[in-house]
Biopython code that builds the backbone (N, CA, C, O; Angstrom):
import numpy as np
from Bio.PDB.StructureBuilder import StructureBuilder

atoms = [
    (1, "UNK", "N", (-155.063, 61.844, 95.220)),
    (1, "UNK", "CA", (-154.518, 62.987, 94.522)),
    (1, "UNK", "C", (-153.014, 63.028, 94.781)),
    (1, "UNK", "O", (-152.480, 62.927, 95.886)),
    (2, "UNK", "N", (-152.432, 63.183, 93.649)),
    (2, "UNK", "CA", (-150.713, 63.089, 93.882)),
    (2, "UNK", "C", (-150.399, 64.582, 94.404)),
    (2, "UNK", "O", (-151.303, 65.415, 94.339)),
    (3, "UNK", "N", (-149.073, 64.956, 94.946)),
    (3, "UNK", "CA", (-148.884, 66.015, 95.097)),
    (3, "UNK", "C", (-146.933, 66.803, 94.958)),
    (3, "UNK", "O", (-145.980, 66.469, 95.662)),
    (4, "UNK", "N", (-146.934, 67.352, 94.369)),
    (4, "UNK", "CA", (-145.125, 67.957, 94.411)),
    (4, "UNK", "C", (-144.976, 68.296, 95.360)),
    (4, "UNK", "O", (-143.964, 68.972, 95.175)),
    (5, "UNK", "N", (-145.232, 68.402, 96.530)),
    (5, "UNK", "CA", (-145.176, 69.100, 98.184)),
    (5, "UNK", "C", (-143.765, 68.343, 98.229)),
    (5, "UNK", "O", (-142.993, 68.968, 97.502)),
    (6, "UNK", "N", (-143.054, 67.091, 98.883)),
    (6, "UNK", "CA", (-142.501, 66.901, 98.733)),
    (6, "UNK", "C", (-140.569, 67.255, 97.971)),
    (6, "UNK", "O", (-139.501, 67.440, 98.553)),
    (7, "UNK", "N", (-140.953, 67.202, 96.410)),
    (7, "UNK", "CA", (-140.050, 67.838, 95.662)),
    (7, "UNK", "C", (-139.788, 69.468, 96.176)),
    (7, "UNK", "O", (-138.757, 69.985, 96.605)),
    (8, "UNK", "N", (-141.113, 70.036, 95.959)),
    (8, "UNK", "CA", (-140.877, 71.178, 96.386)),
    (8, "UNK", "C", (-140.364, 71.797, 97.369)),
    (8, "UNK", "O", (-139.739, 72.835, 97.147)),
    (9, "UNK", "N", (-140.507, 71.313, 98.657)),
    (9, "UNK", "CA", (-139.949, 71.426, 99.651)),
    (9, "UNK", "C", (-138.510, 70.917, 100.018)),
    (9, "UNK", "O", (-137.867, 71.181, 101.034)),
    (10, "UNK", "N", (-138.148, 70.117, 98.943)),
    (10, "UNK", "CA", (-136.189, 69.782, 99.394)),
    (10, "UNK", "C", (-135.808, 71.113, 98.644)),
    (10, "UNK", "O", (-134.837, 71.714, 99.105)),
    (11, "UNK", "N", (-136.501, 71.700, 97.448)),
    (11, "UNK", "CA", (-135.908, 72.714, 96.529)),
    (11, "UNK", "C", (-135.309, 74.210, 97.385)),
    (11, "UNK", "O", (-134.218, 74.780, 97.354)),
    (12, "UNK", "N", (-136.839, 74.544, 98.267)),
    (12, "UNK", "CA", (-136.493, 75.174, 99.457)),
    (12, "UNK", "C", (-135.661, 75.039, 100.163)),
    (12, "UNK", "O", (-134.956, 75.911, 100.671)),
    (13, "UNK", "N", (-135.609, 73.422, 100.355)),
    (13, "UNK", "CA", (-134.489, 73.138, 101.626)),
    (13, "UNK", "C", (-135.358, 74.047, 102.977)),
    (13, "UNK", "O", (-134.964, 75.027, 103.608)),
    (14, "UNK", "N", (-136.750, 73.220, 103.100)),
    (14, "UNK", "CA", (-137.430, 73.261, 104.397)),
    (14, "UNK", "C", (-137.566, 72.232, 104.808)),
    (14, "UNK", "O", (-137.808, 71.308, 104.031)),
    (15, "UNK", "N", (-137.468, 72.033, 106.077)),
    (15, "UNK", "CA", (-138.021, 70.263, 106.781)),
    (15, "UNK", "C", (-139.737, 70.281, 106.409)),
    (15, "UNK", "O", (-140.393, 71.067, 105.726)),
    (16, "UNK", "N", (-140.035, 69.348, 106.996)),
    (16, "UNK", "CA", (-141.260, 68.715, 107.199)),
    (16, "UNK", "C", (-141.765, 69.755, 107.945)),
    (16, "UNK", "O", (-142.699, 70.431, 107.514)),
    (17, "UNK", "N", (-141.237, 69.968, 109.056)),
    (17, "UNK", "CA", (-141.663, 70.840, 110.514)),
    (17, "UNK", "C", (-141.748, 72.339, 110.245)),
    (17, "UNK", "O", (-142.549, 73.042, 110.862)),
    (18, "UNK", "N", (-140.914, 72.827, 109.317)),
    (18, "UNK", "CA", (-140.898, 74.025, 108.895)),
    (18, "UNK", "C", (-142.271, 74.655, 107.893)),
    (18, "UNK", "O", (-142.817, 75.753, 107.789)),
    (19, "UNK", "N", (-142.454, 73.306, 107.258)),
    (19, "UNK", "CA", (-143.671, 73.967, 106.504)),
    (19, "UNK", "C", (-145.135, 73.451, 107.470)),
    (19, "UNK", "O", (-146.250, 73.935, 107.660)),
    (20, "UNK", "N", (-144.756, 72.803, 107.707)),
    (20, "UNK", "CA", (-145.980, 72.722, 108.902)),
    (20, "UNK", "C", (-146.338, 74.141, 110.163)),
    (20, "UNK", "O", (-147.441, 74.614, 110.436)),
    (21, "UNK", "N", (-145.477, 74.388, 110.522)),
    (21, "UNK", "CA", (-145.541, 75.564, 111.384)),
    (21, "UNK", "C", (-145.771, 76.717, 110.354)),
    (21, "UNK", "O", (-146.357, 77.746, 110.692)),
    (22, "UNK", "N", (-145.399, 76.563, 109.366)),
    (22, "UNK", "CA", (-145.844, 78.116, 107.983)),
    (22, "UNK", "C", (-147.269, 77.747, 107.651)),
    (22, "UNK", "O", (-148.025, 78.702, 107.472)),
    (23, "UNK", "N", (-147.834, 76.381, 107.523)),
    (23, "UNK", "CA", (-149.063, 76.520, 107.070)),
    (23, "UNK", "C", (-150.197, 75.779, 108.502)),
    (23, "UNK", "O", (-151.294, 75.244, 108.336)),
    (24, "UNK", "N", (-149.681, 75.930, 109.433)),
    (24, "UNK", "CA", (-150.471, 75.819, 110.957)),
    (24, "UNK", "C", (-151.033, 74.178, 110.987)),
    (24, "UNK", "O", (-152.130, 73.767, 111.365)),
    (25, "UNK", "N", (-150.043, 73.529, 110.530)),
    (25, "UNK", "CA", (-151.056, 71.985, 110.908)),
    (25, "UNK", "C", (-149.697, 71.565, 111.707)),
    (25, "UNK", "O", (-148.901, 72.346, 112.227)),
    (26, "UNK", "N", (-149.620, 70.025, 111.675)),
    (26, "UNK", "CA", (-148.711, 69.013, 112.570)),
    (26, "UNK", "C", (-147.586, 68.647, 111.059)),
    (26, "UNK", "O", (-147.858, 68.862, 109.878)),
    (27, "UNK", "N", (-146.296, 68.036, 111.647)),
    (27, "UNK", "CA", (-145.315, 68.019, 110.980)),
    (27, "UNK", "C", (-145.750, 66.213, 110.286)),
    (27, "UNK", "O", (-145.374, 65.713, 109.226)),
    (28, "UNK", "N", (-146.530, 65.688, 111.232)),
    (28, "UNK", "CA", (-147.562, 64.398, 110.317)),
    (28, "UNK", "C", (-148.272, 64.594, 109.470)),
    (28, "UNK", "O", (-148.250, 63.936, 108.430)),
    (29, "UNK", "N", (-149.423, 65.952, 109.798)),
    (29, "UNK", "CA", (-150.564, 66.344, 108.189)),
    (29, "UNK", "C", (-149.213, 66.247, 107.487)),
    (29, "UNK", "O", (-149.079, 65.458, 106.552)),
    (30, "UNK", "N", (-148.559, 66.749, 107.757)),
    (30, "UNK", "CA", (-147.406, 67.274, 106.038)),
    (30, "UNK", "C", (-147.220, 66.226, 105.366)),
    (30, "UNK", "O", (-147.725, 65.963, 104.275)),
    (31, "UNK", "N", (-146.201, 65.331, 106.230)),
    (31, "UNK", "CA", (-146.135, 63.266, 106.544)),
    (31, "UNK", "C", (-147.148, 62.927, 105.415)),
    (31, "UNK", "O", (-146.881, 62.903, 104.214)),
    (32, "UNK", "N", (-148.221, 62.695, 105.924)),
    (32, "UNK", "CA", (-149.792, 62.029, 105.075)),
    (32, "UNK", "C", (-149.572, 63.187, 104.003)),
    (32, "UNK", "O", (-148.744, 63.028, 103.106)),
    (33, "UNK", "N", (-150.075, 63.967, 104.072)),
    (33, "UNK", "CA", (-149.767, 64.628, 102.663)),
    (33, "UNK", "C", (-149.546, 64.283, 101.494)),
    (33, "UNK", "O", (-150.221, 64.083, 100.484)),
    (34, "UNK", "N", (-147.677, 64.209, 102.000)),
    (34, "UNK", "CA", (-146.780, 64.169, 101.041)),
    (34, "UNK", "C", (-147.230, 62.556, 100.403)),
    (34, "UNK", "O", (-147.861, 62.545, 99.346)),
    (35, "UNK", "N", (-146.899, 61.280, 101.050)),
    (35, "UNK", "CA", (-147.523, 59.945, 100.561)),
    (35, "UNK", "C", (-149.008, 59.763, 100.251)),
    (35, "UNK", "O", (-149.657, 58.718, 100.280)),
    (36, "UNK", "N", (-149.292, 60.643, 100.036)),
    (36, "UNK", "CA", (-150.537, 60.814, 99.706)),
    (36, "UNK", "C", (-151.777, 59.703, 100.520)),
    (36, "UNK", "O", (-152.789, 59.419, 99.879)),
    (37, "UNK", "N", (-151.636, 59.296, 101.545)),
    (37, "UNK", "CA", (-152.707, 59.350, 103.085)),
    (37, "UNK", "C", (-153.976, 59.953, 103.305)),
    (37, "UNK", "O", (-155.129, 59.535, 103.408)),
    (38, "UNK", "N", (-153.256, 61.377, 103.358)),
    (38, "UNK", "CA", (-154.716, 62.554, 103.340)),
    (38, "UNK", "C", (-154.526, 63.574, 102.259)),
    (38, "UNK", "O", (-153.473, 64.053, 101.838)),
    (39, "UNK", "N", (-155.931, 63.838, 101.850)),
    (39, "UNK", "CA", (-155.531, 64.762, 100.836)),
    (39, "UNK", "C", (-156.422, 66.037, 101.565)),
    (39, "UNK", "O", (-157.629, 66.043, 101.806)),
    (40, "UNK", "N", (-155.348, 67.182, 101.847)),
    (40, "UNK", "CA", (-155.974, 68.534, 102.197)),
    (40, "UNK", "C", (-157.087, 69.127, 102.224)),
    (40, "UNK", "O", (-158.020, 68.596, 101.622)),
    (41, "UNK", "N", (-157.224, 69.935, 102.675)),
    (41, "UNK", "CA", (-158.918, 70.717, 102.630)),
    (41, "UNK", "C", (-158.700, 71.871, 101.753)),
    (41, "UNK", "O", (-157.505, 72.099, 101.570)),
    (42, "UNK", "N", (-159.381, 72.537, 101.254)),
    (42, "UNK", "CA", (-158.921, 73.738, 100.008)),
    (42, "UNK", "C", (-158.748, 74.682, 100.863)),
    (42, "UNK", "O", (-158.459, 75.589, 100.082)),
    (43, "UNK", "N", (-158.708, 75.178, 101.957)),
    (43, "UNK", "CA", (-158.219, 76.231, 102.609)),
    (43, "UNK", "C", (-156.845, 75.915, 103.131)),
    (43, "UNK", "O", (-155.990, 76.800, 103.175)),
    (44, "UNK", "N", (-156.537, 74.363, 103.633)),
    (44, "UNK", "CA", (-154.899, 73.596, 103.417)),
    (44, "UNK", "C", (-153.836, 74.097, 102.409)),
    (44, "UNK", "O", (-152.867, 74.855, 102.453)),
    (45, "UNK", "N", (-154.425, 73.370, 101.528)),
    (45, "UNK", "CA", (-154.311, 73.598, 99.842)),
    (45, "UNK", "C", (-153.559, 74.924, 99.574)),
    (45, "UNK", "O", (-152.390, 74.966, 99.192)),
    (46, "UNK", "N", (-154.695, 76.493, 99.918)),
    (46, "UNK", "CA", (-154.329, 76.958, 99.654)),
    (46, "UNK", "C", (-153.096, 77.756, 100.126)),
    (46, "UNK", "O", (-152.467, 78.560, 99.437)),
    (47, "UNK", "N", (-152.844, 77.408, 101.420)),
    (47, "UNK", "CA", (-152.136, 77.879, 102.510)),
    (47, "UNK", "C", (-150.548, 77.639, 101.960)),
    (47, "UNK", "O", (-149.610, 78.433, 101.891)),
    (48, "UNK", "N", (-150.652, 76.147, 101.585)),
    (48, "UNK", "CA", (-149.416, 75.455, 101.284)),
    (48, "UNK", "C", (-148.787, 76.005, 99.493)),
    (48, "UNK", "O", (-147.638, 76.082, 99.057)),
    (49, "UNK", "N", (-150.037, 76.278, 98.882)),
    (49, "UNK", "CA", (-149.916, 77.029, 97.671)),
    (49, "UNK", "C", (-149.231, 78.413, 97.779)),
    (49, "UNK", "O", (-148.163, 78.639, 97.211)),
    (50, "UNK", "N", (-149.917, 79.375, 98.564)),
    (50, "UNK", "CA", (-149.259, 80.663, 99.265)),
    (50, "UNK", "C", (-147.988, 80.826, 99.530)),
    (50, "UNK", "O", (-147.304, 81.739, 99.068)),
    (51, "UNK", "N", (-147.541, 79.825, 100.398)),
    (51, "UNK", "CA", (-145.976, 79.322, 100.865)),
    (51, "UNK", "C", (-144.718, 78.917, 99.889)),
    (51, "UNK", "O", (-143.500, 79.082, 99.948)),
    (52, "UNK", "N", (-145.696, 78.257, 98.890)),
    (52, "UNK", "CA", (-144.511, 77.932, 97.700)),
    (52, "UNK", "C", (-144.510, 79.138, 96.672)),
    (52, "UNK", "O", (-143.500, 79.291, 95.986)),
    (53, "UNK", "N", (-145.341, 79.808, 96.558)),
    (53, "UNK", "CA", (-145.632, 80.844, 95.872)),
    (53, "UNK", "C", (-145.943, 80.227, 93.968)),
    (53, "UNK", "O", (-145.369, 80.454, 92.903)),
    (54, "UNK", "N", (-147.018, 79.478, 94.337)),
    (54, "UNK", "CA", (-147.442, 78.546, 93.423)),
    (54, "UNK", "C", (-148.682, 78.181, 93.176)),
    (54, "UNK", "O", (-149.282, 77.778, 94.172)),
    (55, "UNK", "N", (-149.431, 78.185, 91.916)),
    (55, "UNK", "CA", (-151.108, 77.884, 92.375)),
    (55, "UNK", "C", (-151.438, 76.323, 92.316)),
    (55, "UNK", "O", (-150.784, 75.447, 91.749)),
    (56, "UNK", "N", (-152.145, 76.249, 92.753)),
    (56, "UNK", "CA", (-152.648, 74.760, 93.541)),
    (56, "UNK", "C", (-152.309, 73.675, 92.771)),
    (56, "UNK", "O", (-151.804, 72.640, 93.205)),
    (57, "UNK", "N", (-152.747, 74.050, 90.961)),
    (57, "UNK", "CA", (-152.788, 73.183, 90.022)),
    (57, "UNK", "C", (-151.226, 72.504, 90.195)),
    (57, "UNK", "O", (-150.858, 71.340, 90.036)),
    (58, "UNK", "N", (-150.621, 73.483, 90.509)),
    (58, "UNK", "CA", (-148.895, 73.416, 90.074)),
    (58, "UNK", "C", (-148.510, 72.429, 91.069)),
    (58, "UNK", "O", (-147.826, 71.499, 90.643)),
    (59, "UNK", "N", (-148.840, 72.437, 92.455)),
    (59, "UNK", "CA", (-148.638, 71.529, 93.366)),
    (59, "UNK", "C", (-149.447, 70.067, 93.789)),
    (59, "UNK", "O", (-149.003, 69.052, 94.327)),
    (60, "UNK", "N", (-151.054, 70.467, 93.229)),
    (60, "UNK", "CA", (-151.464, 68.883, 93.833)),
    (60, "UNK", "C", (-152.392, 68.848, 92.003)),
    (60, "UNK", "O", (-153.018, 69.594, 91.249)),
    (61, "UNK", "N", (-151.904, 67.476, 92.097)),
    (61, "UNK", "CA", (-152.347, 66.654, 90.472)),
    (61, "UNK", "C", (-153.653, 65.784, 91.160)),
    (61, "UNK", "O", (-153.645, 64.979, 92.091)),
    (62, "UNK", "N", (-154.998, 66.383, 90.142)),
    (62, "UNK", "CA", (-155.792, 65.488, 90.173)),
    (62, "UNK", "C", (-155.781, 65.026, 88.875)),
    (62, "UNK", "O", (-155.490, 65.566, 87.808)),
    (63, "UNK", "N", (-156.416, 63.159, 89.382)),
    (63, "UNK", "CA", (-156.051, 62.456, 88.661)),
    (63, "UNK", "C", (-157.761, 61.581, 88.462)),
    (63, "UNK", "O", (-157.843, 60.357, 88.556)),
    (64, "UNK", "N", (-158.771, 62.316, 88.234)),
    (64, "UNK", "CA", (-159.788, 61.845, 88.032)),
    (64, "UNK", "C", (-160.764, 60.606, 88.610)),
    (64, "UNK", "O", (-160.779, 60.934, 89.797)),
    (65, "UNK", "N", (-161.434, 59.619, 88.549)),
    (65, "UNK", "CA", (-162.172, 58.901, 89.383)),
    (65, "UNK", "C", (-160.984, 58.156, 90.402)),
    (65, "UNK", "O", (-160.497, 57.026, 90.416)),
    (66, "UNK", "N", (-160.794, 59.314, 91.193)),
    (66, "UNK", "CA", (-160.436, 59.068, 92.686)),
    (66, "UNK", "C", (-161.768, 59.123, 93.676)),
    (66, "UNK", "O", (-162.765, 59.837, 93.785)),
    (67, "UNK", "N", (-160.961, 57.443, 94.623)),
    (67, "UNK", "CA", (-162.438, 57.262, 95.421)),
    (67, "UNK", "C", (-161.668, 57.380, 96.966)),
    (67, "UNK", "O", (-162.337, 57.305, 97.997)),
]
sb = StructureBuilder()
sb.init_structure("model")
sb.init_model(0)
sb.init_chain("A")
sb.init_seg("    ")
for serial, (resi, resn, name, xyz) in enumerate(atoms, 1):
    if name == "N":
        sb.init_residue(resn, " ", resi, " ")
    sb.init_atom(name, np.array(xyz, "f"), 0.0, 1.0, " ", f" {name:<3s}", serial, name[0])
structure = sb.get_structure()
């Protein structure tokens, strides 16, 4: 699953570490995240959605038979 986390977060002008401590994981979940590594849990998801003040769709792109 792709995700704007990334983009979104230079727009802010937050580090890595900053949105990690706003949505309670490690400044690595964010890391994997963003290169798409791991893809979030929907309570993640929504946390990081909350923060940008954005709904989920807007931030993580699914992209269909993902295995």
């Amino acid at each position: 699953m792709k995700n704007r986390i990334r983009e979104l977060r230079k727009e802010q002008k937050w580090t890595q570490e900053a949105l990690a401590k706003a949505v309670g994981v490690s400044r690595q979940s964010i890391v994997a995240i963003e290169v798409g590594k791991y893809n979030p849990s929907l309570e993640l998801a929504f946390k990081i959605s909350s923060e940008f003040g954005l709904p989920i769709e807007e931030i993580f792109i699914f992209e269909g038979d993902e295995t």
